[in-house]
C-alpha positions as CSV (number, residue, x, y, z in Angstrom):
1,X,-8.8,-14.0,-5.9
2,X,-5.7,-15.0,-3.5
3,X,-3.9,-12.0,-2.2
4,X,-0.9,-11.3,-0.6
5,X,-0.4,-8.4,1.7
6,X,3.3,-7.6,2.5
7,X,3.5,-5.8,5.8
8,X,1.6,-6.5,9.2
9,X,1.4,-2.5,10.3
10,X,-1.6,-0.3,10.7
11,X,-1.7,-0.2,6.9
12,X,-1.5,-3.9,5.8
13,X,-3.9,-4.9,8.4
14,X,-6.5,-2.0,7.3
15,X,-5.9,-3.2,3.4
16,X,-6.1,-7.5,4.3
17,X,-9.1,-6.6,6.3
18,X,-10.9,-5.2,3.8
19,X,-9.9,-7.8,1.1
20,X,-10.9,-10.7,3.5
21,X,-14.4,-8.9,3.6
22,X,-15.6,-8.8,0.0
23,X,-14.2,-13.0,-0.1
24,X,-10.9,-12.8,-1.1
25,X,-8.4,-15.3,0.4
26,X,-6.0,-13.2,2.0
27,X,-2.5,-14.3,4.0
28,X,-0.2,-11.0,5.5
29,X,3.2,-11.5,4.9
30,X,6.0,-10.5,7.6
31,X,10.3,-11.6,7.9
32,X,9.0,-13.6,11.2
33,X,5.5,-14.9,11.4
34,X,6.1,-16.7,14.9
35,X,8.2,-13.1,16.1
36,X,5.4,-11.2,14.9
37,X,2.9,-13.1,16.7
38,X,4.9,-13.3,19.9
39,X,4.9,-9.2,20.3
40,X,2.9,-7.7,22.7
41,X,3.6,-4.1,23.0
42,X,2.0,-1.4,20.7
43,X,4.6,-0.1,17.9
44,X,5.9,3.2,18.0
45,X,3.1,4.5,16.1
46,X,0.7,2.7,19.5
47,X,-1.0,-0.2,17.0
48,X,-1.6,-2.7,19.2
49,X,0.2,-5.6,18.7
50,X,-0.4,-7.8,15.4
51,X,-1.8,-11.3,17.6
52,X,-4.3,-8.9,18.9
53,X,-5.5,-7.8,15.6
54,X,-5.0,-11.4,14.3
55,X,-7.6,-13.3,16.9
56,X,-10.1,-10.6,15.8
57,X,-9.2,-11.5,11.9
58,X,-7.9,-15.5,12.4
59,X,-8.9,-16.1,8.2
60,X,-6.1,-13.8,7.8
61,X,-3.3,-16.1,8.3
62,X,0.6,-14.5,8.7
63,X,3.2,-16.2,6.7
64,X,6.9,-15.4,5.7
65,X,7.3,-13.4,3.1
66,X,8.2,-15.7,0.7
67,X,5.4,-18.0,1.4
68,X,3.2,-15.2,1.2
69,X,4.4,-14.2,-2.5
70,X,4.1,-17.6,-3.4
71,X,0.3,-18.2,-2.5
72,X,-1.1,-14.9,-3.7
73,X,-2.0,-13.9,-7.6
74,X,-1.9,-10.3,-7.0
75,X,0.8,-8.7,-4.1
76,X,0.1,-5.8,-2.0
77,X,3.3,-3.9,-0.3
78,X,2.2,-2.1,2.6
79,X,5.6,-2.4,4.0
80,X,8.0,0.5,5.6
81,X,9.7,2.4,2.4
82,X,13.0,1.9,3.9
83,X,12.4,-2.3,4.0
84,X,10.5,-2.1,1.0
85,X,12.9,-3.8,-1.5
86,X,14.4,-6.1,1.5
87,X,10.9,-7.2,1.9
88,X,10.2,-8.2,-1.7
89,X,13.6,-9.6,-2.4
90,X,13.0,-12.1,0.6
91,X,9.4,-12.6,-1.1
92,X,11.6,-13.4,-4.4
93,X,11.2,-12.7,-8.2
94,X,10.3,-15.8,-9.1
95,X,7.2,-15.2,-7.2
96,X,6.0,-12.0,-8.3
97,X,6.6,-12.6,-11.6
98,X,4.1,-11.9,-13.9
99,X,1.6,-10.7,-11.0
100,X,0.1,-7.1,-10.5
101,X,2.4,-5.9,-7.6
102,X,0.2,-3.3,-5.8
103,X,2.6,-0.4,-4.0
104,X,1.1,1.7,-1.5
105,X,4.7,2.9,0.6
106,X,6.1,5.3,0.9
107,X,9.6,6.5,1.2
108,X,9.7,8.4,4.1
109,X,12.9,9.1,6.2
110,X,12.4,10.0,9.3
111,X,16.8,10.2,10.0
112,X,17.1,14.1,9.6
113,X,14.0,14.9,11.9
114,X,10.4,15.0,11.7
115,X,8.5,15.7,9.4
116,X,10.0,12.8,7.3
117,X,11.6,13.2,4.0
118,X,11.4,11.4,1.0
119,X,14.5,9.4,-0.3
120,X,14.4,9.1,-3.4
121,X,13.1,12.3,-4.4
122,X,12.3,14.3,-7.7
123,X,14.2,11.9,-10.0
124,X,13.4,8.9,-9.0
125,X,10.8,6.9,-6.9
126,X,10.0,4.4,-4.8
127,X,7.9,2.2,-6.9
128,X,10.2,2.8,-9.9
129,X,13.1,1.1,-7.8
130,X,10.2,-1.9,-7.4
131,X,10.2,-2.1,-11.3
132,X,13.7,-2.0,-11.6
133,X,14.6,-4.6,-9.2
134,X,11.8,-6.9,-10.6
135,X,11.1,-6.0,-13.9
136,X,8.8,-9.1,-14.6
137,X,6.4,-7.7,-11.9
138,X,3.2,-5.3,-12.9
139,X,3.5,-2.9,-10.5
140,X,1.0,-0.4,-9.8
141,X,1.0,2.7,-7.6
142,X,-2.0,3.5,-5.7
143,X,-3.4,4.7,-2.3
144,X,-0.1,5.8,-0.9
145,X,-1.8,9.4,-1.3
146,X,-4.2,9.0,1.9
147,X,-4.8,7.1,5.4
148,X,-5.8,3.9,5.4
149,X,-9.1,4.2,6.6
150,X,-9.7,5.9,3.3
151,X,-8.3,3.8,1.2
152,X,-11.1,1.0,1.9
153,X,-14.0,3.8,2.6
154,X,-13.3,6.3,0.8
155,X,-16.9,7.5,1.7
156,X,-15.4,9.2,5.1
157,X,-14.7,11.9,3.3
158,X,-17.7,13.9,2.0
159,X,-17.7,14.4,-1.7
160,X,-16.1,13.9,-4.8
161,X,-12.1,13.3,-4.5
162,X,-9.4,11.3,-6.1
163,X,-7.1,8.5,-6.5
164,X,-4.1,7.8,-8.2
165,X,-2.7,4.6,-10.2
166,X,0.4,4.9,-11.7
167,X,2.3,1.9,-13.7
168,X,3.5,0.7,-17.3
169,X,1.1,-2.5,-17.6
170,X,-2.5,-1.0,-18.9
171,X,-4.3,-4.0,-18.0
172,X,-2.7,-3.8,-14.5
173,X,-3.6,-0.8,-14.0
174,X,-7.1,-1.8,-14.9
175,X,-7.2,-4.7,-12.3
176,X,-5.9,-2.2,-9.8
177,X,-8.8,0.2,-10.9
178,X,-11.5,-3.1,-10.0
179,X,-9.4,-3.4,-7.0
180,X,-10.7,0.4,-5.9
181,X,-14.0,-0.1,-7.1
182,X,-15.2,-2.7,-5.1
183,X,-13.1,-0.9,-2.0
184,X,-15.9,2.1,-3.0
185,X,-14.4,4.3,-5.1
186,X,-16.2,5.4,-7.9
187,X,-14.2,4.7,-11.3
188,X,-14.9,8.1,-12.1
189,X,-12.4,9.0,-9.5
190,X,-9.6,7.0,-10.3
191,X,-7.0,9.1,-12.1
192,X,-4.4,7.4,-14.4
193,X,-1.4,9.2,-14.1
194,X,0.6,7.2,-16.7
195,X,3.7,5.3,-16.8
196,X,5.7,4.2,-13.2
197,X,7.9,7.0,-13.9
198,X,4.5,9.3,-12.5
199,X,4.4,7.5,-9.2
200,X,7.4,10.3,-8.3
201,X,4.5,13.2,-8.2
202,X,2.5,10.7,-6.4
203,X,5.0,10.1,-3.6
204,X,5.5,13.3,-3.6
205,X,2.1,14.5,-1.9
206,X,3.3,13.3,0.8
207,X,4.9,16.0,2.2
208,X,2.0,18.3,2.0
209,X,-0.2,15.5,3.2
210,X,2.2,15.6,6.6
211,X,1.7,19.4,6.7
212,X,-2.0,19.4,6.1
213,X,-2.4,16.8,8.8
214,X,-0.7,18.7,11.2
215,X,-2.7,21.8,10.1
216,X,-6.0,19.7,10.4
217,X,-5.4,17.5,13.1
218,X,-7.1,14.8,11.7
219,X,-6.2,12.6,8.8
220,X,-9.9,12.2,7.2
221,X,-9.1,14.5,4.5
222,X,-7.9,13.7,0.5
223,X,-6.9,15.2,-2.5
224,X,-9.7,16.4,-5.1
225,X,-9.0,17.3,-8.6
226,X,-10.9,19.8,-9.9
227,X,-12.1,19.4,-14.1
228,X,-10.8,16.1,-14.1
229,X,-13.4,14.7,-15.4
């Protein structure tokens, strides 16, 4: 399978890592492939630079966003909430039409203050602006609910917990649910939360994730639903 991951942070590396491992073909998407390559400071978050995470990962190769779309069958936006439809309207409808369009962002605003916000909120989502805006796209909410380490070993956290998937195409959803199977999860685990218009509640964990964080001190922690299966 040729994937595309949209977003060169902590996030999209973690995720095109992981892909590249069990033989996908995997390219990372960025606005400026040579820019991106050419940084050499760690981000405000203090990831390293991308190049350094690229010589370690060189089958991983960057492209533009547009490129990117083009070459992969199923998309993967790890992007910043707040770029997140810039980013996929540079990547262009023509090529993510008809392909399962795998969200994991969030739309957190950090303007008013830490801890972040979420804008939108409560009657509208993040991933249901992605369906609007390209409404010939499958797209499928998933793993925005944890850190990325988790997301592709879910096994750092002891015991039985959960992950979401959220979207209006059924056999999407059951690509996405292969997808997190082969990651580690156990299908068992995977909770279908229905239609896009769900991916609200699942943004919405968010800010209690922040708060447990801070509580914890440590982000190896997820969400487990009790009786849910």
């Amino acid at each position: 399978m040729r994937y595309a991951v949209l977003g060169t942070g902590i996030v999209g590396r973690t995720i095109a890592t992981r892909l590249s491992s069990l033989g996908h073909e995997v390219v990372i998407g960025t606005r400026d492939p040579a820019a991106t390559l050419a940084r050499t400071e760690p981000d405000a978050m203090g990831t390293p630079p991308f190049a350094t995470w690229h010589m370690a990962h060189a089958a991983v190769e960057p492209r533009s966003f547009t490129e990117a779309a083009a070459f992969g069958e199923r998309v993967v936006n790890t992007t910043a909430g707040a770029a997140t439809l810039d980013a996929l309207k540079a990547a262009g409808s023509v090529h993510l039409a008809g392909k399962v369009l795998i969200d994991i962002a969030n739309p957190l605003d950090p303007s008013r203050g830490m801890p972040p916000v979420l804008d939108p909120v409560n009657t509208d989502s993040l991933a249901e602006q992605i369906q609007r805006a390209f409404p010939d796209a499958h797209v499928v909410k998933t793993l925005n609910t944890m850190n990325c380490r988790i997301m592709v070993e879910p096994s750092r956290v002891a015991g039985a917990h959960n992950v979401f998937v959220s979207g209006e195409n059924k056999g999407a959803k059951q690509q996405v649910t292969e997808m997190l199977v082969s990651f580690g999860w156990p299908e068992s685990s995977v909770i279908d939360l229905g239609g896009i218009e769900s991916a609200r509640g699942a943004e919405m964990l968010l800010p209690i994730w922040l708060r447990l964080y801070g509580a914890l001190g440590h982000t190896d922690f997820n969400f487990h639903i009790q009786g849910a299966h």
